[in-house]
Structure formats: C-alpha cells, structure tokens
PAZAPA-4460 file (N, C-alpha, C; in steps of 0.05 Angstrom, whole numbers, plus 32768, in hexadecimal, padded with zeros to 4 digits):
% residues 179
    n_x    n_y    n_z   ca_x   ca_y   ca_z    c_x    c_y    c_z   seq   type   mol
   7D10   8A90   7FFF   7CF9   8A9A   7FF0   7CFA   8AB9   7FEF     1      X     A
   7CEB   8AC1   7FDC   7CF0   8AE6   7FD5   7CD6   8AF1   7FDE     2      X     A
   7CDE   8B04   7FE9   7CC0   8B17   8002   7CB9   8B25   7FED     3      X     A
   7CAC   8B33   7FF1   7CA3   8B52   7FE9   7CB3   8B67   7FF4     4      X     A
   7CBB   8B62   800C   7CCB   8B71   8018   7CE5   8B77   800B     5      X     A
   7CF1   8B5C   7FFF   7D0C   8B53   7FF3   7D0F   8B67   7FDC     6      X     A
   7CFC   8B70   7FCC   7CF3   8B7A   7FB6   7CFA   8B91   7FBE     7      X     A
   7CF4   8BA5   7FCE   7CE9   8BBE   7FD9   7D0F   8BC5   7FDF     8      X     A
   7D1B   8BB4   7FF5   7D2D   8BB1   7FFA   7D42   8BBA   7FF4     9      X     A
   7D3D   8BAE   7FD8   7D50   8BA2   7FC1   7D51   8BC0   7FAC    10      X     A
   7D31   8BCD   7FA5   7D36   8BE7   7F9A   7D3D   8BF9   7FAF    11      X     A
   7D43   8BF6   7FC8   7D48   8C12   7FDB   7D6A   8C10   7FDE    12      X     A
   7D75   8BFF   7FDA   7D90   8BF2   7FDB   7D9A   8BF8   7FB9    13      X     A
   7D8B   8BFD   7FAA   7D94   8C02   7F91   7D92   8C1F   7F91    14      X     A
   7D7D   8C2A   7F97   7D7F   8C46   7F95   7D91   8C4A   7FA9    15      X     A
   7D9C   8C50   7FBA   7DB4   8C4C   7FD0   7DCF   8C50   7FC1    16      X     A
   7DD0   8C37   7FB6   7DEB   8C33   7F9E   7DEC   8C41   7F87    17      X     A
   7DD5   8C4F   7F87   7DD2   8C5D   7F72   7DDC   8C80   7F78    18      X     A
   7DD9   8C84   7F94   7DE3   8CA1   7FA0   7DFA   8C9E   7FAB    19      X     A
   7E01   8C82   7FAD   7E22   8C7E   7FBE   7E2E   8C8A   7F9F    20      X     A
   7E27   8C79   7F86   7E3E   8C76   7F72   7E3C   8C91   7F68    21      X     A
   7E24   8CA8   7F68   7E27   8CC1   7F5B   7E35   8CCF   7F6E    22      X     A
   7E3E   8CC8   7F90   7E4A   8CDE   7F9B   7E67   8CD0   7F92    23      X     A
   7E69   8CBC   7F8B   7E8B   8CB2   7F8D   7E93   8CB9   7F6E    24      X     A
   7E84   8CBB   7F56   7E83   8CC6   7F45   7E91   8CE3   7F45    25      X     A
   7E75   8CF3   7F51   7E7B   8D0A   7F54   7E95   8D1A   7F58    26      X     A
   7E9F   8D0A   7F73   7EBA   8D0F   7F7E   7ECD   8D05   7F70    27      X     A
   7ECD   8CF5   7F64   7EE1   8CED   7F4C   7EE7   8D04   7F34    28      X     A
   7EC8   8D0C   7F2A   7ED1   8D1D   7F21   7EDA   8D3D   7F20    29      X     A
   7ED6   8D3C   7F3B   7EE1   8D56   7F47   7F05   8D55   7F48    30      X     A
   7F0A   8D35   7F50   7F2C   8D38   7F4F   7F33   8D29   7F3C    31      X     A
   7F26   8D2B   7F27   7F2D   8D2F   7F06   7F38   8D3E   7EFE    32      X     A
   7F29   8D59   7F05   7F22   8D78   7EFE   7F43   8D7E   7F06    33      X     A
   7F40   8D80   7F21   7F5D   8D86   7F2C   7F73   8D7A   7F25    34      X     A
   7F75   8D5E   7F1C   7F87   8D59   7F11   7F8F   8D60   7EF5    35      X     A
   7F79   8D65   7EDC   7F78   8D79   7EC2   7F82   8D91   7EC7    36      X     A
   7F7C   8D9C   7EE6   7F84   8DBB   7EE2   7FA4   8DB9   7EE6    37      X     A
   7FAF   8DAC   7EF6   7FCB   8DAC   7EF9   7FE0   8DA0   7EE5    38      X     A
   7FCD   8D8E   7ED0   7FDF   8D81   7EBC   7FD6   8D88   7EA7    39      X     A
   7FD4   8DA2   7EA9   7FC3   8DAF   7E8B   7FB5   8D9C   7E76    40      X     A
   7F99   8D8D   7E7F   7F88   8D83   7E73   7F6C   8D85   7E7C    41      X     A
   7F5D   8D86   7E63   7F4A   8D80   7E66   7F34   8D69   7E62    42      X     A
   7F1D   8D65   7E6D   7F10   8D4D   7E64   7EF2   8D51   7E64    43      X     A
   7EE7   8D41   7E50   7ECF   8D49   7E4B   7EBE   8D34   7E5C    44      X     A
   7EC4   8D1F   7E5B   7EB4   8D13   7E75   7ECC   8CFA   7E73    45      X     A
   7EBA   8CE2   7E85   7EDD   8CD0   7E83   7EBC   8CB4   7E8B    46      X     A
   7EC8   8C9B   7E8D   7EB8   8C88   7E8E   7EC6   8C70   7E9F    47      X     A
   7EB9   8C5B   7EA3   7ED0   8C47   7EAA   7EC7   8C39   7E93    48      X     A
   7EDD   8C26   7E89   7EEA   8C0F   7E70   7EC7   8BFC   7E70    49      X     A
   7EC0   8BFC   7E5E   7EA9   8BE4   7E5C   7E81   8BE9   7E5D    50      X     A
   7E8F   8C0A   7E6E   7E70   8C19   7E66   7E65   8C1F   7E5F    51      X     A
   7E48   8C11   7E5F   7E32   8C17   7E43   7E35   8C30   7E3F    52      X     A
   7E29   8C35   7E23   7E22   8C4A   7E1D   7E1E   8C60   7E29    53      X     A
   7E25   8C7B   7E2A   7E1D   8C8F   7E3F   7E1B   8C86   7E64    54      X     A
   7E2A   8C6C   7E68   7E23   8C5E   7E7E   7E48   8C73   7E87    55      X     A
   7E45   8C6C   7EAB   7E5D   8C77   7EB2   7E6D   8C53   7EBB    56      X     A
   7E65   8C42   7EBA   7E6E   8C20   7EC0   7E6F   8C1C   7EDB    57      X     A
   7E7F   8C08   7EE6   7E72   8C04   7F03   7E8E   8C0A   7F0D    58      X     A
   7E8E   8C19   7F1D   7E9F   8C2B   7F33   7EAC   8C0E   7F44    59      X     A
   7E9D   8BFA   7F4C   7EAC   8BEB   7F5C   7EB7   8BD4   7F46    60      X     A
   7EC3   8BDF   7F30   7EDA   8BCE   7F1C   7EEC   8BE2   7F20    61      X     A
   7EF3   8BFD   7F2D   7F0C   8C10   7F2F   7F0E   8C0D   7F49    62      X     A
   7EFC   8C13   7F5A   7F06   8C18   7F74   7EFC   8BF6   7F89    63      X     A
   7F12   8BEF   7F8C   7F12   8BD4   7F9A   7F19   8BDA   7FBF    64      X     A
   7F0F   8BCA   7FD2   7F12   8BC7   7FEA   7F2F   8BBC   7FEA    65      X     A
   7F33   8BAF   7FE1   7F4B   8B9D   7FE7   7F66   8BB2   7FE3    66      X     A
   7F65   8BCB   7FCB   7F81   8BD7   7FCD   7F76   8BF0   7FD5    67      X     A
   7F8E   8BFF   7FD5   7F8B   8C18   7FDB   7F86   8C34   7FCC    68      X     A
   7F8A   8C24   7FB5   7F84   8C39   7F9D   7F71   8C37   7F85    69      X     A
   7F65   8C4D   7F7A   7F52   8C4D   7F68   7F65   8C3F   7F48    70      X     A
   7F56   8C30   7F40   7F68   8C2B   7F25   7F5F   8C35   7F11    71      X     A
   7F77   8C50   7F06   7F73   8C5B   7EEE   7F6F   8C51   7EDB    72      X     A
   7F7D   8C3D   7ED3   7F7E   8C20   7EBB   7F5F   8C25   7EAB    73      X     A
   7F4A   8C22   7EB8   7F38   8C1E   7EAD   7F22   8C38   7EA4    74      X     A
   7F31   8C4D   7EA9   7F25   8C65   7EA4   7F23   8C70   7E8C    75      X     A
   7F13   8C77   7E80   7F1A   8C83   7E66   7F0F   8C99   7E60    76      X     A
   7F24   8CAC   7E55   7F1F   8CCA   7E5A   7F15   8CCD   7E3D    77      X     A
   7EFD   8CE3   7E41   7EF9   8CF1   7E1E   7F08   8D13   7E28    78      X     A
   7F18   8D1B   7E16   7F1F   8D2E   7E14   7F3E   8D39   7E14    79      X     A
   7F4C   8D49   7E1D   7F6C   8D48   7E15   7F77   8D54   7E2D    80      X     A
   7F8F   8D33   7E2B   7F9E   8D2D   7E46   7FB5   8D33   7E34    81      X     A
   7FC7   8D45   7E4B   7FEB   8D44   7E3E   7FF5   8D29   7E4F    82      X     A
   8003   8D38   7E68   8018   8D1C   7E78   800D   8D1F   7E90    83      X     A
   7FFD   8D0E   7E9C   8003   8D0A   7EB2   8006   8CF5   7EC4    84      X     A
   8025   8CF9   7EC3   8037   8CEF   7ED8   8038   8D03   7EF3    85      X     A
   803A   8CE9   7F08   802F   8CF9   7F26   8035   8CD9   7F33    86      X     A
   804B   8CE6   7F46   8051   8CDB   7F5F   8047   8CDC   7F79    87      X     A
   803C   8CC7   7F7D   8027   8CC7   7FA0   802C   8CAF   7FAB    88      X     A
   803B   8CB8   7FC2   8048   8CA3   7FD5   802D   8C95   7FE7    89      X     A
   802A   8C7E   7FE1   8010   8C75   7FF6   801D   8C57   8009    90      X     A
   8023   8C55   801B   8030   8C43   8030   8046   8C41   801B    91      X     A
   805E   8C53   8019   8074   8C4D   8011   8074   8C43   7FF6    92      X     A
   8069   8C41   7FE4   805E   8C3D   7FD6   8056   8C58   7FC4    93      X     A
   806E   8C55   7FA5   8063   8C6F   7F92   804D   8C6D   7F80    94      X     A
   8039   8C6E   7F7C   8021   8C6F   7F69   802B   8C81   7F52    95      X     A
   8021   8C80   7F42   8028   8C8F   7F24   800B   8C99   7F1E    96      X     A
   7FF9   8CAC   7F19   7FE7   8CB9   7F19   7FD6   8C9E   7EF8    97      X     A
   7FE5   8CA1   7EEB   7FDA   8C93   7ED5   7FD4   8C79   7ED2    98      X     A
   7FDB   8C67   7EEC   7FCC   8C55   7EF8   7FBB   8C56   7F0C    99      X     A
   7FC5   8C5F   7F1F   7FBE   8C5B   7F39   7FB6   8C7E   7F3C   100      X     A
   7F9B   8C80   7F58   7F9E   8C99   7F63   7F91   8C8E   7F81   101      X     A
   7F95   8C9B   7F96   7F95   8C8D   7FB3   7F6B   8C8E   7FB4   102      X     A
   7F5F   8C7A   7FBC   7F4E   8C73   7FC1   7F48   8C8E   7FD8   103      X     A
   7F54   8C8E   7FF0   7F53   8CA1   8007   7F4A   8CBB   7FFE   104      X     A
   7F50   8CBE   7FE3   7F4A   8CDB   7FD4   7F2D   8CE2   7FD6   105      X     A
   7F1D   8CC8   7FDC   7F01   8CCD   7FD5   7EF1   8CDC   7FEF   106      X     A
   7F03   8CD4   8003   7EF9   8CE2   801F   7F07   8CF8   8028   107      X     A
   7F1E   8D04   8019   7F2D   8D1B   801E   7F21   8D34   8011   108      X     A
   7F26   8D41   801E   7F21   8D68   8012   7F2E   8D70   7FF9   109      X     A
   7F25   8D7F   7FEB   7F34   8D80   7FD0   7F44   8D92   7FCC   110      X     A
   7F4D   8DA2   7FE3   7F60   8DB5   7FE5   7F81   8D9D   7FEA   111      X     A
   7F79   8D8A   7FFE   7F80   8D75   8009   7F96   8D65   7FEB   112      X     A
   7F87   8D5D   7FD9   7F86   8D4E   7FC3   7F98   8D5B   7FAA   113      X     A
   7F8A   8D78   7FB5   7F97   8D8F   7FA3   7FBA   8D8F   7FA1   114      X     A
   7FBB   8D95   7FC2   7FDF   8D93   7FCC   7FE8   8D77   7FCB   115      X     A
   7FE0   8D64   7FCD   7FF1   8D4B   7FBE   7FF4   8D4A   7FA3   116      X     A
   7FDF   8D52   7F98   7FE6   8D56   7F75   7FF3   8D63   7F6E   117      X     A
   7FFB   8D7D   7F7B   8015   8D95   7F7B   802B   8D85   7F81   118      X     A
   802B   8D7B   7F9A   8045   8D6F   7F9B   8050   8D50   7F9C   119      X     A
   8037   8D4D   7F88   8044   8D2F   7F7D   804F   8D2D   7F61   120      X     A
   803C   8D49   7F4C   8052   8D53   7F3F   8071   8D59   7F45   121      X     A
   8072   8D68   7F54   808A   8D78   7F59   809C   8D5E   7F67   122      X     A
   8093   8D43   7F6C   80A0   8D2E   7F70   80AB   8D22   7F60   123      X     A
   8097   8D1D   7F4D   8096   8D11   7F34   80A8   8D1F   7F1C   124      X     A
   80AC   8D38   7F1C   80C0   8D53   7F0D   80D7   8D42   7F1B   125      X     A
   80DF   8D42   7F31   80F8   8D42   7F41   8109   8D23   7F3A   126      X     A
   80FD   8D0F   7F3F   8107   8CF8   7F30   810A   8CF9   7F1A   127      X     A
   80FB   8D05   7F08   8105   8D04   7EE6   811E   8D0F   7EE5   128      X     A
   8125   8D26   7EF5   813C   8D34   7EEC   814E   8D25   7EF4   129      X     A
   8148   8D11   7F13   815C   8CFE   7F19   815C   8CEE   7F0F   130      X     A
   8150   8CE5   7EFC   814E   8CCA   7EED   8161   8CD3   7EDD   131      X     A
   8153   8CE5   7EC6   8169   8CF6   7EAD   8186   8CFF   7EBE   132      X     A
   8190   8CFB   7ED2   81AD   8D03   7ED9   81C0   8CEC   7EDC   133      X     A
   81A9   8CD7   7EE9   81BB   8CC1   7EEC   81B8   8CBE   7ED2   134      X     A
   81A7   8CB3   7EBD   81AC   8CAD   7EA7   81BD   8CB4   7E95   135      X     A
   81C3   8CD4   7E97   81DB   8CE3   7E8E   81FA   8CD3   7E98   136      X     A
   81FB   8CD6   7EB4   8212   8CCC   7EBF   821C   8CB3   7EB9   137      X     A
   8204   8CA6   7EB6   8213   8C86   7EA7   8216   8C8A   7E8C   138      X     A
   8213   8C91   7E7D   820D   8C97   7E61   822C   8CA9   7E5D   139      X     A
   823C   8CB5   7E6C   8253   8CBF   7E73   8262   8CAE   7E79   140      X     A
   8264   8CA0   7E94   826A   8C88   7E97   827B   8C7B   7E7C   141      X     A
   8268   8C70   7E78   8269   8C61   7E59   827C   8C67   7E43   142      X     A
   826E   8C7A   7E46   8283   8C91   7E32   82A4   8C88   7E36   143      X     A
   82A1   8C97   7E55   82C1   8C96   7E5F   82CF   8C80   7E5C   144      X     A
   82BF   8C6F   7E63   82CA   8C47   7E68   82D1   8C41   7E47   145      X     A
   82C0   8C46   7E2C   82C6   8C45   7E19   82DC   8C51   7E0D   146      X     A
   82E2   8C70   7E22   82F7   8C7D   7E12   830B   8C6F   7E1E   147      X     A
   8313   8C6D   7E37   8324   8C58   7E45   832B   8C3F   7E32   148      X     A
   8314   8C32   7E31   8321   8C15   7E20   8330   8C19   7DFB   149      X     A
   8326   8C34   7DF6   832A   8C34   7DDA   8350   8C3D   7DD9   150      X     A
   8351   8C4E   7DF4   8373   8C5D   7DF2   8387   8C3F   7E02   151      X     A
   8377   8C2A   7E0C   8381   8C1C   7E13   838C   8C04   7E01   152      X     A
   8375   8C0B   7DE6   837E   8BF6   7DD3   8388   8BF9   7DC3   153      X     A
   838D   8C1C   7DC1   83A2   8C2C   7DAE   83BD   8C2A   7DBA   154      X     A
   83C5   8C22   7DD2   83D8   8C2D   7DDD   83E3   8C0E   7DD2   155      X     A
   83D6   8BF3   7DD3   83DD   8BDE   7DD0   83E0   8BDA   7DAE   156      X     A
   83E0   8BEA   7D95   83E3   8BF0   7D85   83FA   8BF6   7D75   157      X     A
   8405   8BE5   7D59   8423   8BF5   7D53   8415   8C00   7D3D   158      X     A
   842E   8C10   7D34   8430   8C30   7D27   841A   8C1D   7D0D   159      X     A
   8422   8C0B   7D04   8413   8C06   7CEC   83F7   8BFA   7CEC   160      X     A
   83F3   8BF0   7D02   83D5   8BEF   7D07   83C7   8C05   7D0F   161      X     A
   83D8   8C1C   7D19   83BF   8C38   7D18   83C8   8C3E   7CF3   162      X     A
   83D9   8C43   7CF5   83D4   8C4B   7CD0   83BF   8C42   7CC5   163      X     A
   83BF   8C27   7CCB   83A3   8C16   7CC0   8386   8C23   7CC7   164      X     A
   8384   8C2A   7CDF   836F   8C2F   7CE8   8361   8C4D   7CE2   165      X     A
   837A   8C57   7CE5   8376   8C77   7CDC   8369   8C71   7CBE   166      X     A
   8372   8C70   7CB1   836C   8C69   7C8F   834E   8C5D   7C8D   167      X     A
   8348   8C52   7CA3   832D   8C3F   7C9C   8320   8C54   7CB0   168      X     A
   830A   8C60   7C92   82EF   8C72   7CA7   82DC   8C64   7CB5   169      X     A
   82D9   8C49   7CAE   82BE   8C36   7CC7   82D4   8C1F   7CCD   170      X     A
   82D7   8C1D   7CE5   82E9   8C06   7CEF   82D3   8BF7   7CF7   171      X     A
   82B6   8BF6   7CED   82A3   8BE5   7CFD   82AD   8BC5   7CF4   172      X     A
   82B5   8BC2   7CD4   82BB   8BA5   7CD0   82CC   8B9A   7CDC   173      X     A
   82E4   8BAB   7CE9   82F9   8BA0   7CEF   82EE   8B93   7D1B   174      X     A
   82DA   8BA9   7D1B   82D8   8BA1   7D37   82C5   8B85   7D38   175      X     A
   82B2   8B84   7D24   829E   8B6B   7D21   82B9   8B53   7D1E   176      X     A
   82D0   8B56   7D17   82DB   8B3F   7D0F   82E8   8B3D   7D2A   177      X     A
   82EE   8B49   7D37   82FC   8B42   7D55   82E3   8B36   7D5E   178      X     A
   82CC   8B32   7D60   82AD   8B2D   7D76   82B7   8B0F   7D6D   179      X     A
***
C-alpha cells in the first residue's frame, strides 16, 4: 500500500536525481569543452539521442554500471566538430574518443583528463602514421611481387610473342583470356 510518506519520499529522491544528473551533466560538459579545445571544435550544446525538446535525455541510457565507459553513440552534438579521433587505453583495451570516453573521467580532475586527451591524441597521430607505413610497405610489396611475376613471364616469352605484346597498348583482353 502507498503512505504519504511514499509520496514525500518519492519527490525528495527525485529532486536528488535531479542534482546528481545536473552535476554529472555539468562535468560532462566541462570535458566536452576540453575535448573541442584540443580538436579544434566547437559546440553549442550537445543532448543525448531521443530527448524531448530542450530536454538534455536520461544520462543513465550513456553511462551504464555494467561497462566502463560513457557511450558517445548516443550523443548528439549541435555545432562544428572536425576529427576526433583519440586513443585511450582503459584495462588494455583502446577506446576511440568517438565512441567511447572512460566513465572514471567523471570523478577525475580536469587537468587530469586534460593530459590523457593530449596524449591520447599524440597516440592516436602515432598509429596513423604506423598504419599509413605499413600500408605503404605492402602496397610496395605488391608492387615488387607483380614486377617479379611480370619479368618472370617475359623471360618465359619468344621474340614473337613480345613483338605481339609490345604492339598491343591494353593487353587487358589478352590477360582476361588466360583467367
């Protein structure tokens, strides 16, 4: 059965949830801010996915007990974002800023938050170039293995089948008929 008490309760427990979600708000969008300032963007306010009107939506559809991180997924920014890509290692584990950002953020200092955003960029910089090298190197690779097989099939070649070949500016038909 429902008290009077239940009632009373029930609005002191709402107003409660009501100062938890403006400080977890708040701090959200303080390491918004810092994240705009380092990835040269700005934002005019941001929401979560599904909230009324001028509403900010319910905070516990991003930030869940069960993982460790806040889910960007459902955030939606008004205003102008370039890239941000951002590497943050959380239990071995790389987060990508444009999903994920660490839940733990909400109880850390923002100087704190500041220097992982510095150098999760400068993480995130560092793989691309390793990415773009290996990608280079195989892409060379390839190259070489193709130039390899092509002098290997010239060498297996008589005088009148390069004549042939020389003469013909697209050998593409001739290679579809070998497949």
């Amino acid at each position: 059965m429902v008290k009077e008490d239940d009632i009373k309760k029930r609005e002191q427990l709402s107003k409660e949830l009501g100062l938890l979600d403006d400080s977890i708000s708040n701090k959200l969008d303080k390491i918004f801010h810092l994240i705009g300032k380092h990835f040269n963007f700005t934002f005019n306010n941001w929401y979560i996915y599904g909230a009324e009107e001028g509403e900010l939506g319910d905070l516990g559809s991003i930030i869940d007990n069960r993982y460790e991180g806040i889910n960007m997924e459902s955030i939606i920014w008004s205003g102008k974002i370039v890239n941000m890509e951002l590497v943050i290692t959380l239990n071995n584990v790389d987060l990508y800023l444009n999903s994920t950002i660490p839940k733990r953020w909400l109880f850390e200092d923002l100087k704190a938050i500041e220097k992982e955003i510095v150098d999760g960029k400068a993480e995130f910089e560092r793989q691309e170039i390793e990415r773009k090298k290996t990608l280079a190197a195989k892409k060379e690779t390839a190259k070489e293995k193709q130039e390899k097989l092509i002098e290997s099939i010239a060498s297996k070649l008589t005088s009148e089948e390069k004549k042939f070949l020389k003469l013909k500016k697209n050998t593409t038909a001739l290679v579809n008929k070998v497949k």
